[in-house]
mmCIF file of the protein (N, C-alpha, C, O) and its ligand, coordinates in Angstrom:
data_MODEL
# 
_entry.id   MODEL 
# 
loop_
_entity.id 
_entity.type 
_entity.pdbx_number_of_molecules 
1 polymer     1 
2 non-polymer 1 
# 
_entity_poly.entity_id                      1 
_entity_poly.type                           'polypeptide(L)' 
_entity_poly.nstd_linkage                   no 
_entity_poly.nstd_monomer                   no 
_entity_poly.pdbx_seq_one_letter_code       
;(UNK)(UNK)(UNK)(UNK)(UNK)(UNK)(UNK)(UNK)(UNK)(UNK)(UNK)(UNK)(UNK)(UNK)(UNK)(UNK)
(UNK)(UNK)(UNK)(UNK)(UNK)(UNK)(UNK)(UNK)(UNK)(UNK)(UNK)(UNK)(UNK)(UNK)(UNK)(UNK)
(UNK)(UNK)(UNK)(UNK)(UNK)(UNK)(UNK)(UNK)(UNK)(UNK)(UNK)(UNK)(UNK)(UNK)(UNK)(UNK)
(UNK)(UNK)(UNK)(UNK)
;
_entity_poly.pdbx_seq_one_letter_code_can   XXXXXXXXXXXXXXXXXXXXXXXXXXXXXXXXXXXXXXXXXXXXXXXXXXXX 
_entity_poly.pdbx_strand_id                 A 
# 
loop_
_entity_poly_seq.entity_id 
_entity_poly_seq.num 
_entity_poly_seq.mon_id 
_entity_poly_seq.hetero 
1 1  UNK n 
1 2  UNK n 
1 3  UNK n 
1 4  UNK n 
1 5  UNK n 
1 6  UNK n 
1 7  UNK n 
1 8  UNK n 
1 9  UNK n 
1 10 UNK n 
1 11 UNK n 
1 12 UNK n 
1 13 UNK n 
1 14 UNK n 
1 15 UNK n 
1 16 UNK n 
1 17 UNK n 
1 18 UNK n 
1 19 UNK n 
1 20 UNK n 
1 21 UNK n 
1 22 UNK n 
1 23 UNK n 
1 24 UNK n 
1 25 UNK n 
1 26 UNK n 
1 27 UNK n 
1 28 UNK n 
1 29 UNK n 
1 30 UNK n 
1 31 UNK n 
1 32 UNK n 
1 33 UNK n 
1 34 UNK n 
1 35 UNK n 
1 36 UNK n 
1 37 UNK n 
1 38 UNK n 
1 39 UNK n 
1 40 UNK n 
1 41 UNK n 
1 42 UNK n 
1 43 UNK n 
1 44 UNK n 
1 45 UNK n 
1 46 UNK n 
1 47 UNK n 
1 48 UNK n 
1 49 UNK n 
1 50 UNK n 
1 51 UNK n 
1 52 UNK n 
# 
loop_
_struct_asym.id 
_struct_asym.entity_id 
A 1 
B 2 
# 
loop_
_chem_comp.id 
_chem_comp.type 
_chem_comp.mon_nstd_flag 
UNK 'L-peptide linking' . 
ZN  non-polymer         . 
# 
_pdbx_entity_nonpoly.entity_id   2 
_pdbx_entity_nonpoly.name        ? 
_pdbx_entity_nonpoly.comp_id     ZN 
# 
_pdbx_nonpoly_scheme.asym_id         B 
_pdbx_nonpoly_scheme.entity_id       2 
_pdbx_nonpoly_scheme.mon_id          ZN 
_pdbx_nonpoly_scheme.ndb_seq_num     1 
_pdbx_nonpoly_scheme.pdb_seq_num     101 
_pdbx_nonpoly_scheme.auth_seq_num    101 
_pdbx_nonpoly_scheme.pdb_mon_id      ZN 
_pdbx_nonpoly_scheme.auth_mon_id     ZN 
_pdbx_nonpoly_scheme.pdb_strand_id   A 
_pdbx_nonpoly_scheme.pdb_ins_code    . 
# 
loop_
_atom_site.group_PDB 
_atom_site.id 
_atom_site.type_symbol 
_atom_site.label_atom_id 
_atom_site.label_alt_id 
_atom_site.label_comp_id 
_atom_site.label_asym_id 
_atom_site.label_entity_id 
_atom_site.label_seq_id 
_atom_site.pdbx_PDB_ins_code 
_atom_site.Cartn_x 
_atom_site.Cartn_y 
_atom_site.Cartn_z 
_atom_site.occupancy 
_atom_site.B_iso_or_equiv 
_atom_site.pdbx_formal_charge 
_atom_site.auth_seq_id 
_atom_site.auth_comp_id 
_atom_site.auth_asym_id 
_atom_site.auth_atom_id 
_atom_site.pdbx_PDB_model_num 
ATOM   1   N  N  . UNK A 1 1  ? 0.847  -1.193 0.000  1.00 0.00 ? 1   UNK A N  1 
ATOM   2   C  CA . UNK A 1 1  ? 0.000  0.000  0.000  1.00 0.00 ? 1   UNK A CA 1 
ATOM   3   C  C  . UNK A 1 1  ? 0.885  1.245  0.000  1.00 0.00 ? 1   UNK A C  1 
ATOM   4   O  O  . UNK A 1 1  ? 1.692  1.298  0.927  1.00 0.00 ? 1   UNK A O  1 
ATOM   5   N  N  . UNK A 1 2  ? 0.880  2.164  -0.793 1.00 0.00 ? 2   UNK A N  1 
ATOM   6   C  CA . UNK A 1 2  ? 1.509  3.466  -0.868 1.00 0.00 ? 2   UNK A CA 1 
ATOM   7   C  C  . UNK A 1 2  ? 0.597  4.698  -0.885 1.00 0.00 ? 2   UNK A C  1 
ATOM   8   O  O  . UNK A 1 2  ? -0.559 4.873  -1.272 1.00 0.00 ? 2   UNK A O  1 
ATOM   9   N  N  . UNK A 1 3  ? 1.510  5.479  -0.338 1.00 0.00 ? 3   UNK A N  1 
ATOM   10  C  CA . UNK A 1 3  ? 0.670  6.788  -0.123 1.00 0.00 ? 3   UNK A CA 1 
ATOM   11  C  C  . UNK A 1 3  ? 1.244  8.051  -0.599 1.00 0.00 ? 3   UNK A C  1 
ATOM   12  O  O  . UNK A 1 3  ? 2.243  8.390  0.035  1.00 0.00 ? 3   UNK A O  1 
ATOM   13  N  N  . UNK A 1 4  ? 0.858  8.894  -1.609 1.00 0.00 ? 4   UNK A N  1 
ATOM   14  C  CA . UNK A 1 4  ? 1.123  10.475 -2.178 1.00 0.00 ? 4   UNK A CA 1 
ATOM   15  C  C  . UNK A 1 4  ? 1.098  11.085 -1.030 1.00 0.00 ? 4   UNK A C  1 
ATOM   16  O  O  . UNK A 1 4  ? 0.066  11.397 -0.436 1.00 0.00 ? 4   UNK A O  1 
ATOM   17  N  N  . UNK A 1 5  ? 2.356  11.312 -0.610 1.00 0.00 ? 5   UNK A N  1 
ATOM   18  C  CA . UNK A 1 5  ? 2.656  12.317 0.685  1.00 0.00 ? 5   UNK A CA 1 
ATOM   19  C  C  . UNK A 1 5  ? 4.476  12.977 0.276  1.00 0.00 ? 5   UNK A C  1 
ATOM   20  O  O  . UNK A 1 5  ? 5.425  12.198 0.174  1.00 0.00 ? 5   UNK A O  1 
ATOM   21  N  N  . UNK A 1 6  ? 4.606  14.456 0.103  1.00 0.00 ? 6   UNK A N  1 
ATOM   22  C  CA . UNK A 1 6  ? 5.992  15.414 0.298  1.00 0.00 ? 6   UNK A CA 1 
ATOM   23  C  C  . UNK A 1 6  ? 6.380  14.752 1.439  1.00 0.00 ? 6   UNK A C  1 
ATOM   24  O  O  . UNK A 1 6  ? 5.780  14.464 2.475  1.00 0.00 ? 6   UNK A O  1 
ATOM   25  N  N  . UNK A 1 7  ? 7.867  14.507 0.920  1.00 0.00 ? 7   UNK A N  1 
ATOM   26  C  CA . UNK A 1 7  ? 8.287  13.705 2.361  1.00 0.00 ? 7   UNK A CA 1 
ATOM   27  C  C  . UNK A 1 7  ? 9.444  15.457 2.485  1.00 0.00 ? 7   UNK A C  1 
ATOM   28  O  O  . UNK A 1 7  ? 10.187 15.835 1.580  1.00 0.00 ? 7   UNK A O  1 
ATOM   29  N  N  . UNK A 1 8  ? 9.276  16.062 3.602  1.00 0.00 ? 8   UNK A N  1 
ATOM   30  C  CA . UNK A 1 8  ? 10.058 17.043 3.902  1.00 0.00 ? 8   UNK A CA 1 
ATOM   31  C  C  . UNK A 1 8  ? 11.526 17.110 4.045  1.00 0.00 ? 8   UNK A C  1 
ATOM   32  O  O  . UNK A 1 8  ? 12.284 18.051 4.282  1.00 0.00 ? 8   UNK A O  1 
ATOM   33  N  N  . UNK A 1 9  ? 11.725 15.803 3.828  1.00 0.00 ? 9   UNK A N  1 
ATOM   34  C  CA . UNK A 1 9  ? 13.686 15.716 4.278  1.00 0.00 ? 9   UNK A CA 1 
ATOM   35  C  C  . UNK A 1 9  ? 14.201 15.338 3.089  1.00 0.00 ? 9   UNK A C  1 
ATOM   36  O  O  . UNK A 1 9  ? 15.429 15.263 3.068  1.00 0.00 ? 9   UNK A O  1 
ATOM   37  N  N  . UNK A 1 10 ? 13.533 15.038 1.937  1.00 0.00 ? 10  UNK A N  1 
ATOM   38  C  CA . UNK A 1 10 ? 14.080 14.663 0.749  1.00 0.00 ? 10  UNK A CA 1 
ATOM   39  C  C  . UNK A 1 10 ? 13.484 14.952 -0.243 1.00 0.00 ? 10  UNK A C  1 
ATOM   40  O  O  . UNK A 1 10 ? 13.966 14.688 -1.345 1.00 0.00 ? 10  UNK A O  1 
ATOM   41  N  N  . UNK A 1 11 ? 12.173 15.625 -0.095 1.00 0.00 ? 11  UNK A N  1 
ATOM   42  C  CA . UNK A 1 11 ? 11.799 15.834 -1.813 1.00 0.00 ? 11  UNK A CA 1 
ATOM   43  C  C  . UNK A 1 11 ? 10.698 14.471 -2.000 1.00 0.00 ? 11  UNK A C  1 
ATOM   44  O  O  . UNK A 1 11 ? 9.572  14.807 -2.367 1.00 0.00 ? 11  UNK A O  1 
ATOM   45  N  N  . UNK A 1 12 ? 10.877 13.264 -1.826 1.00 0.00 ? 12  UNK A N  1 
ATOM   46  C  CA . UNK A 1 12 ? 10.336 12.331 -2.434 1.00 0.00 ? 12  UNK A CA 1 
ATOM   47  C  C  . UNK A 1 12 ? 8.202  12.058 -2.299 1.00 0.00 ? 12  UNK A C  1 
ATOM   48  O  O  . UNK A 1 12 ? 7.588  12.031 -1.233 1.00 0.00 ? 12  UNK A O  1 
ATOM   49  N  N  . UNK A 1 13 ? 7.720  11.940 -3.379 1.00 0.00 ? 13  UNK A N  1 
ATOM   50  C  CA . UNK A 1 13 ? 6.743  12.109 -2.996 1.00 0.00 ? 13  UNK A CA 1 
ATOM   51  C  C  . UNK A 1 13 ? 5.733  10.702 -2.528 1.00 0.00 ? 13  UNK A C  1 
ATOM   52  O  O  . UNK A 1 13 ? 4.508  10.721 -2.412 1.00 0.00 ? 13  UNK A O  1 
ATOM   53  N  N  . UNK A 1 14 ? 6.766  9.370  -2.281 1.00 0.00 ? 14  UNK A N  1 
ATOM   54  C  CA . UNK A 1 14 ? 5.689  8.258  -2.148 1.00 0.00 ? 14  UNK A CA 1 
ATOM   55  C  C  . UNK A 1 14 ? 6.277  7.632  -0.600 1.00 0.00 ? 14  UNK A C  1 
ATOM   56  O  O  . UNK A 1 14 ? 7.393  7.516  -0.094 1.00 0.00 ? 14  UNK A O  1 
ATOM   57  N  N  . UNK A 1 15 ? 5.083  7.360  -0.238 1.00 0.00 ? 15  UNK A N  1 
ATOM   58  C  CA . UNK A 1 15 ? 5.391  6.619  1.336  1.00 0.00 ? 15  UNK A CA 1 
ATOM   59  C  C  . UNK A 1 15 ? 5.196  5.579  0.880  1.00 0.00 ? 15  UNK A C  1 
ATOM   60  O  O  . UNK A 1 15 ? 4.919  5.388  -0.304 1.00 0.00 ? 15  UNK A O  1 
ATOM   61  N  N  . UNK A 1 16 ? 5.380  4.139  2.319  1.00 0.00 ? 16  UNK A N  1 
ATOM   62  C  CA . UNK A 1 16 ? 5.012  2.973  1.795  1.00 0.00 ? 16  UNK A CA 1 
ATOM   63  C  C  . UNK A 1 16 ? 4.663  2.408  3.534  1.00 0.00 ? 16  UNK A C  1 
ATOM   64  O  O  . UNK A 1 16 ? 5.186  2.617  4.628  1.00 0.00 ? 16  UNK A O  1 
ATOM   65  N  N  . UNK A 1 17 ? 3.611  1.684  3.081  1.00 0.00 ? 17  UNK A N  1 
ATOM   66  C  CA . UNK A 1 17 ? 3.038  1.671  4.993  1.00 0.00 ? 17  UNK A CA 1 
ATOM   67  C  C  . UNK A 1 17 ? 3.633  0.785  5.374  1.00 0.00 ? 17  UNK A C  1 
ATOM   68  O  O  . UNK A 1 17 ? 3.261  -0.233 4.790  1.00 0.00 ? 17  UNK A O  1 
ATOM   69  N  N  . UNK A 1 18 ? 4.977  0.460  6.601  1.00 0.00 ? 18  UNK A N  1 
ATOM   70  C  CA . UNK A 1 18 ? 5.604  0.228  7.590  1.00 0.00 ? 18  UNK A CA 1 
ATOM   71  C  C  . UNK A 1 18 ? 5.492  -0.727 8.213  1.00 0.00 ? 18  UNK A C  1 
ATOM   72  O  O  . UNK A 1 18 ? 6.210  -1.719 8.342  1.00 0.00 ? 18  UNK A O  1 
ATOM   73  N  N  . UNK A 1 19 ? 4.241  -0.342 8.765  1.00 0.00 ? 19  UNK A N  1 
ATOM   74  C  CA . UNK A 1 19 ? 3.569  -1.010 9.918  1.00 0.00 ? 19  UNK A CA 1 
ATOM   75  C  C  . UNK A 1 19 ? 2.410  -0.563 10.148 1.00 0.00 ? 19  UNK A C  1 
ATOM   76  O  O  . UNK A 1 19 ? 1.987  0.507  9.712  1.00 0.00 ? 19  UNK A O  1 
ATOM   77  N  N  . UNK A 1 20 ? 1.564  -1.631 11.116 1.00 0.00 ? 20  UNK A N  1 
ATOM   78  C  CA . UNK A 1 20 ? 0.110  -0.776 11.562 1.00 0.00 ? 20  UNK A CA 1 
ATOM   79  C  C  . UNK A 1 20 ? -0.578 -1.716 12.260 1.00 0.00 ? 20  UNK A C  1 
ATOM   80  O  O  . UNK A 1 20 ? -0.936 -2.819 11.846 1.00 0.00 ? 20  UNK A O  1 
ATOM   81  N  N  . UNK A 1 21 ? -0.838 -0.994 13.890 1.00 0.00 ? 21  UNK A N  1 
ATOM   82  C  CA . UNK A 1 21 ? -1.574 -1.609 14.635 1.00 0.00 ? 21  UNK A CA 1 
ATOM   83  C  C  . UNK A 1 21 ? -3.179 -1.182 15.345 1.00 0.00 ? 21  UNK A C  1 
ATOM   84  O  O  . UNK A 1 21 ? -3.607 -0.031 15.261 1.00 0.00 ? 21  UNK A O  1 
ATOM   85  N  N  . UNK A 1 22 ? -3.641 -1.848 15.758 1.00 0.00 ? 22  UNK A N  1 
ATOM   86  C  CA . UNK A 1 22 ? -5.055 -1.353 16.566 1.00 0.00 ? 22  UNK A CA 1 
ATOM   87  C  C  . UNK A 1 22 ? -4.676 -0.876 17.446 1.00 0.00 ? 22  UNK A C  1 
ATOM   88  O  O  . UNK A 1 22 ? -3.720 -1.432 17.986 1.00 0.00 ? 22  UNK A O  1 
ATOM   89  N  N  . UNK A 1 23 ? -5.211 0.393  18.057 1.00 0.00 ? 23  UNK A N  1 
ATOM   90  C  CA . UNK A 1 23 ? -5.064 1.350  19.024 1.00 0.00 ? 23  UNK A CA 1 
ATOM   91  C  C  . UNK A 1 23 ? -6.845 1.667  19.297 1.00 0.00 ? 23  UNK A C  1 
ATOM   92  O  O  . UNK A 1 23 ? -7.863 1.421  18.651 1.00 0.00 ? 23  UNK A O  1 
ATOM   93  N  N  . UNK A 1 24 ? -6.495 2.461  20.851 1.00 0.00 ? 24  UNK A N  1 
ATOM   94  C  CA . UNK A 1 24 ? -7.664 2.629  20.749 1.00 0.00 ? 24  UNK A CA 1 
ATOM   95  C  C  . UNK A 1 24 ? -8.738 3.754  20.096 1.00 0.00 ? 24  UNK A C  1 
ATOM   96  O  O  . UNK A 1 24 ? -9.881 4.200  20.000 1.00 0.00 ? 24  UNK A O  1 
ATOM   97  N  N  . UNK A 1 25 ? -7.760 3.784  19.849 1.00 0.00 ? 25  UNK A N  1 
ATOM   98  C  CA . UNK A 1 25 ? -8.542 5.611  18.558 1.00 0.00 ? 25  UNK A CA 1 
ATOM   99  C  C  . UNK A 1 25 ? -9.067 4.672  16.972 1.00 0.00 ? 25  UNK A C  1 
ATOM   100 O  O  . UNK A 1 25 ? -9.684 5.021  15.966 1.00 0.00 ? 25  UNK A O  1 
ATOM   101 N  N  . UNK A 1 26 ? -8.498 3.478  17.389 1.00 0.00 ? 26  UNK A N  1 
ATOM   102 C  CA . UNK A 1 26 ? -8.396 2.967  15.655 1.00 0.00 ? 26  UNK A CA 1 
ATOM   103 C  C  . UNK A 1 26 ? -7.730 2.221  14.654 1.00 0.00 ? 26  UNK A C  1 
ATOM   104 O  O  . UNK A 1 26 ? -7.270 1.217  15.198 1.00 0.00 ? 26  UNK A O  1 
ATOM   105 N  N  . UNK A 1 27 ? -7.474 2.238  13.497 1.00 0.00 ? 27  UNK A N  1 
ATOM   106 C  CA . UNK A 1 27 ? -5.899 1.827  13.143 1.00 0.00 ? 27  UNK A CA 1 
ATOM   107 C  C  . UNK A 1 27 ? -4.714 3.119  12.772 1.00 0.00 ? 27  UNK A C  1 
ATOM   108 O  O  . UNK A 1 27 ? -4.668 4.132  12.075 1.00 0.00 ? 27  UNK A O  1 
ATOM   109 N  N  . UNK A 1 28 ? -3.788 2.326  13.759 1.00 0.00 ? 28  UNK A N  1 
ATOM   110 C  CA . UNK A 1 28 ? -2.502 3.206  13.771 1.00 0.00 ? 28  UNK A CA 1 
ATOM   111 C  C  . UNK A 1 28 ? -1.843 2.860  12.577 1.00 0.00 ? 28  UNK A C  1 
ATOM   112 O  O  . UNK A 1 28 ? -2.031 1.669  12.331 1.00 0.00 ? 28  UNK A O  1 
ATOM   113 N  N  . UNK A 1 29 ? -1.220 3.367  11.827 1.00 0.00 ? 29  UNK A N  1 
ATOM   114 C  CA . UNK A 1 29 ? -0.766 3.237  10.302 1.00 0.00 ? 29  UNK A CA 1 
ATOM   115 C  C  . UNK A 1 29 ? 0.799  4.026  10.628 1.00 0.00 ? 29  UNK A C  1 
ATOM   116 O  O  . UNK A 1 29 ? 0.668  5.215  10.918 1.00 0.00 ? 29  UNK A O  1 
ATOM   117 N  N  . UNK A 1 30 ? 2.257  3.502  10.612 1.00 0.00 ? 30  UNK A N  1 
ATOM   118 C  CA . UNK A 1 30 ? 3.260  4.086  10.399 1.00 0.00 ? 30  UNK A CA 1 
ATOM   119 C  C  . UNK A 1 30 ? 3.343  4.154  8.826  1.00 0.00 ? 30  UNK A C  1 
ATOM   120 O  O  . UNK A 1 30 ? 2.862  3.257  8.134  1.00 0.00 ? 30  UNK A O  1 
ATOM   121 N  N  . UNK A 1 31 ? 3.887  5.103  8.366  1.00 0.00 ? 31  UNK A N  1 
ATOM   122 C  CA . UNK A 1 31 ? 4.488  5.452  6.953  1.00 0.00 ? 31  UNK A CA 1 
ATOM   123 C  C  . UNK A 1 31 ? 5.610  5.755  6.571  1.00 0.00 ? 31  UNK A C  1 
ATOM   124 O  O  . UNK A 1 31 ? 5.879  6.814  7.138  1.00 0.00 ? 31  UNK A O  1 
ATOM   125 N  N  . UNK A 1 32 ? 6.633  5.377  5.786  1.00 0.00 ? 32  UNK A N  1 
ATOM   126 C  CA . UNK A 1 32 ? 7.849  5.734  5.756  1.00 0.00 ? 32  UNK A CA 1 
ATOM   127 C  C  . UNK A 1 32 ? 8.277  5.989  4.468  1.00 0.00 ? 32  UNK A C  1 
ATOM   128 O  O  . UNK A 1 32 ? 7.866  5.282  3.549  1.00 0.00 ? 32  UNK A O  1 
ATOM   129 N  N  . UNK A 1 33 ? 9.189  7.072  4.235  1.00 0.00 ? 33  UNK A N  1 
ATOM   130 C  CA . UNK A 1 33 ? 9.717  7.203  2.628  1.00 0.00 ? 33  UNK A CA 1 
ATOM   131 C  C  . UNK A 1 33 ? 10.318 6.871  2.273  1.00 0.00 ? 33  UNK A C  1 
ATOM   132 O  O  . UNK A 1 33 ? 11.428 6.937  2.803  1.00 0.00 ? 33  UNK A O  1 
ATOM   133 N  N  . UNK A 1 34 ? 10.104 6.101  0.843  1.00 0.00 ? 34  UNK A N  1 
ATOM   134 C  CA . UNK A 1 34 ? 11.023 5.210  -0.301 1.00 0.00 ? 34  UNK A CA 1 
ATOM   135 C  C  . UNK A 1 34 ? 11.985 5.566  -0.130 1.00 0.00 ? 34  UNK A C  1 
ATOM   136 O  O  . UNK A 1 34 ? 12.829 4.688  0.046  1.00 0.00 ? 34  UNK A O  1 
ATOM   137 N  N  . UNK A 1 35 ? 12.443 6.971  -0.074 1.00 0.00 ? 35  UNK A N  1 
ATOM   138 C  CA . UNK A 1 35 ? 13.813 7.540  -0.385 1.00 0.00 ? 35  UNK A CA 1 
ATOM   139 C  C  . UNK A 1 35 ? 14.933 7.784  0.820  1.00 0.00 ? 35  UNK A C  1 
ATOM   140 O  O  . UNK A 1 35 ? 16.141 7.967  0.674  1.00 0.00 ? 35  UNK A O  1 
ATOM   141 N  N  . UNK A 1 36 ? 14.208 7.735  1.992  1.00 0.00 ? 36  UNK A N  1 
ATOM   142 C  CA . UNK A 1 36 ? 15.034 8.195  3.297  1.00 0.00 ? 36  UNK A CA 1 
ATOM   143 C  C  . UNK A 1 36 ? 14.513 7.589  4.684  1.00 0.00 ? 36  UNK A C  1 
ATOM   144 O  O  . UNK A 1 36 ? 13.400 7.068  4.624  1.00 0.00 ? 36  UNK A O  1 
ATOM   145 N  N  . UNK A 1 37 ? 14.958 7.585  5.536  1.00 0.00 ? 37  UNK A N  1 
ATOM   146 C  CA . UNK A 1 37 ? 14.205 7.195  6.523  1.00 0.00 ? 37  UNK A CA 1 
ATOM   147 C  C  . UNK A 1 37 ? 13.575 8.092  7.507  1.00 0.00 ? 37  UNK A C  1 
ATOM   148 O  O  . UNK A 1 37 ? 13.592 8.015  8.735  1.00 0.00 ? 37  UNK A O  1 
ATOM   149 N  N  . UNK A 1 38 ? 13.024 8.946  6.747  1.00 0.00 ? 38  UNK A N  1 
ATOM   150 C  CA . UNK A 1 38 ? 11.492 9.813  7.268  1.00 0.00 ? 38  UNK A CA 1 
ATOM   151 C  C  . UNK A 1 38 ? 10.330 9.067  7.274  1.00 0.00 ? 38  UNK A C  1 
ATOM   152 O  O  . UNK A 1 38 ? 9.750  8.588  6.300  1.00 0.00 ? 38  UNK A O  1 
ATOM   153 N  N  . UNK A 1 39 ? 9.881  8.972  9.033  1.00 0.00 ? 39  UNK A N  1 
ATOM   154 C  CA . UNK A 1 39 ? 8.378  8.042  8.377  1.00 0.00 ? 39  UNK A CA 1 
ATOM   155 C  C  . UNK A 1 39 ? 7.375  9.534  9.545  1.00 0.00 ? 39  UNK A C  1 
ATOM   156 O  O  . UNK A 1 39 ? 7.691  10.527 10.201 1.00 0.00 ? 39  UNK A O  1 
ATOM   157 N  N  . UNK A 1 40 ? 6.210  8.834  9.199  1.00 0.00 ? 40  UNK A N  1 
ATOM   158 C  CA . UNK A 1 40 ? 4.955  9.600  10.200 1.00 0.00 ? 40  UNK A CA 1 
ATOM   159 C  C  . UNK A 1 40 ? 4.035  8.826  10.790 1.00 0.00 ? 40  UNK A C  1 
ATOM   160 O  O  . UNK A 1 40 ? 4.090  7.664  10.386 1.00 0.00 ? 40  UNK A O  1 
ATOM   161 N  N  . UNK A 1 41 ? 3.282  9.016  11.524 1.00 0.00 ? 41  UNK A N  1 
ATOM   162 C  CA . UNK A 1 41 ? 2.259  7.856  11.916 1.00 0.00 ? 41  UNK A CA 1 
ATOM   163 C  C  . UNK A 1 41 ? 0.638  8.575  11.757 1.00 0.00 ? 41  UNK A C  1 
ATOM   164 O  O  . UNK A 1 41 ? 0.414  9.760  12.002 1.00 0.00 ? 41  UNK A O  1 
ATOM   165 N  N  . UNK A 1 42 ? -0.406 7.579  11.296 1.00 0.00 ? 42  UNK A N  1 
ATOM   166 C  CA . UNK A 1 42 ? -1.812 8.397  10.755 1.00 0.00 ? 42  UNK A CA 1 
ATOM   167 C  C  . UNK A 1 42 ? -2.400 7.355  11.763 1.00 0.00 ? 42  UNK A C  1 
ATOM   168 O  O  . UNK A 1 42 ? -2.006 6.203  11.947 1.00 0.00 ? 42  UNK A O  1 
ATOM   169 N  N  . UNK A 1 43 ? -3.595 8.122  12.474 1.00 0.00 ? 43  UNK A N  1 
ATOM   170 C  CA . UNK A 1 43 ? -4.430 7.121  13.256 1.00 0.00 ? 43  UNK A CA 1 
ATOM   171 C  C  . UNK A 1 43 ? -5.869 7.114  12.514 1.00 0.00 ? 43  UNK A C  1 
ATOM   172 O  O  . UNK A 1 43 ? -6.582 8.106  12.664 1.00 0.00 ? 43  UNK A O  1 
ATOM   173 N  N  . UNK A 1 44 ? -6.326 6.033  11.717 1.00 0.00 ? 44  UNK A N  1 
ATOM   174 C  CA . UNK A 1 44 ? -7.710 6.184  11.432 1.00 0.00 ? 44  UNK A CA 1 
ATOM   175 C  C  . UNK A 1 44 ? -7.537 7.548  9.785  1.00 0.00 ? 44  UNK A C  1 
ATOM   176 O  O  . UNK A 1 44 ? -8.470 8.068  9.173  1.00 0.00 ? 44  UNK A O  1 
ATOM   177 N  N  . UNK A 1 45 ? -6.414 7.681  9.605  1.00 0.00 ? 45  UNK A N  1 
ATOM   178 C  CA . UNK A 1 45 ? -6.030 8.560  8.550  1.00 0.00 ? 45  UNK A CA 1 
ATOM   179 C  C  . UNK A 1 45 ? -6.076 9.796  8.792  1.00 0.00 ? 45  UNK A C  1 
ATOM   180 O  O  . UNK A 1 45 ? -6.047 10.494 7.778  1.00 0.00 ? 45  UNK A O  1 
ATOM   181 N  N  . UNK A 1 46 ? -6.149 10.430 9.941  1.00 0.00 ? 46  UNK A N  1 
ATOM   182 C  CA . UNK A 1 46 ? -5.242 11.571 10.484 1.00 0.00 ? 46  UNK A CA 1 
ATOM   183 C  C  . UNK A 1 46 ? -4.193 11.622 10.805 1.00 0.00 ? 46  UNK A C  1 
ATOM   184 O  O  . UNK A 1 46 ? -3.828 10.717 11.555 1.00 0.00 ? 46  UNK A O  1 
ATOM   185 N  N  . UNK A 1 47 ? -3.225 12.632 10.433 1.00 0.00 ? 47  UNK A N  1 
ATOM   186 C  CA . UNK A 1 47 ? -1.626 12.523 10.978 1.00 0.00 ? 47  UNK A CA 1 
ATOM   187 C  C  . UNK A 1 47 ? -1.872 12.991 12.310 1.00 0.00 ? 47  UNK A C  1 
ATOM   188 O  O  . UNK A 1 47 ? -2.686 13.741 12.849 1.00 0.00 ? 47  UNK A O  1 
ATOM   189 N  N  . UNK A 1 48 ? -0.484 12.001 12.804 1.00 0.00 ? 48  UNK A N  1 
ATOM   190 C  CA . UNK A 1 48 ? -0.692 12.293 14.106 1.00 0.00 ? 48  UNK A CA 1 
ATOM   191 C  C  . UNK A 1 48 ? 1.179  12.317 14.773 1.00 0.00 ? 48  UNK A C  1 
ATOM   192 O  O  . UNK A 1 48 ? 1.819  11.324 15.117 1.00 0.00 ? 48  UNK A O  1 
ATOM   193 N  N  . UNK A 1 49 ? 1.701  13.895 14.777 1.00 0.00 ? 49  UNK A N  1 
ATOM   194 C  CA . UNK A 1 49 ? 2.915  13.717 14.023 1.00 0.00 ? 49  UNK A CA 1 
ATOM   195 C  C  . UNK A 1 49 ? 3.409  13.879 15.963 1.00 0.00 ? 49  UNK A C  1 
ATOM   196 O  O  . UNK A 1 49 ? 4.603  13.945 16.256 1.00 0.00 ? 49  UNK A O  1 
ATOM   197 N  N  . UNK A 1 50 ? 2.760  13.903 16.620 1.00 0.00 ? 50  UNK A N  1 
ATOM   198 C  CA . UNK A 1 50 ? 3.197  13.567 18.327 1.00 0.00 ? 50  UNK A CA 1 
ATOM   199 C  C  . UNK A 1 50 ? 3.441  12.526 18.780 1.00 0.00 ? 50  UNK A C  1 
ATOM   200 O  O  . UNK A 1 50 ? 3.996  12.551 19.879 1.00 0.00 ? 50  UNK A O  1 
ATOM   201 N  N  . UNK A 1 51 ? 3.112  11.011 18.088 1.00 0.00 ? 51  UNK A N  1 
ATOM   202 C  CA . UNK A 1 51 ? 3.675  9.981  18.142 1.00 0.00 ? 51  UNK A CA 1 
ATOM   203 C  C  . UNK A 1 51 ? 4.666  9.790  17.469 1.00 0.00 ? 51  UNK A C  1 
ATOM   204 O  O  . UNK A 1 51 ? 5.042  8.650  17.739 1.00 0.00 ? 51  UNK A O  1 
ATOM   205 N  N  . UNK A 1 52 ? 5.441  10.320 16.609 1.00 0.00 ? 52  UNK A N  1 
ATOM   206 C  CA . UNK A 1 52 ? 6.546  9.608  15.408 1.00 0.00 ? 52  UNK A CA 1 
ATOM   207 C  C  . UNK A 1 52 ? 7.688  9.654  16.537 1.00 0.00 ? 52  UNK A C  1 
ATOM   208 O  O  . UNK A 1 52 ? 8.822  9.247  16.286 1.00 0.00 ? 52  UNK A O  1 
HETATM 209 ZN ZN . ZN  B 2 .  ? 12.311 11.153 2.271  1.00 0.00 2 101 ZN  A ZN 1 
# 
């Protein structure tokens, strides 16, 4: 699964999902970029950039 997301440390524009667990908000989704090791984490598909 990939995701159209500016990765800010490199320019690159595709993530690729990581990892992802059940939380209690939902599913937790890590994302990380093809190009670098910048990732983010989305809960339920909100970023949620206080966990990374
Ligand atoms: Zn990157």
């Amino acid at each position: 699964m990939r995701l159209q997301h500016d990765c800010p440390e490199c320019g690159a524009e595709t993530f690729y999902r990581s990892a992802s667990t059940m939380v209690q908000l939902g599913e937790k989704v890590k994302w990380a970029c093809t190009d670098c090791d910048h990732g983010f984490v989305r809960i339920n598909g909100a970023v949620d950039t206080g966990t990374v």
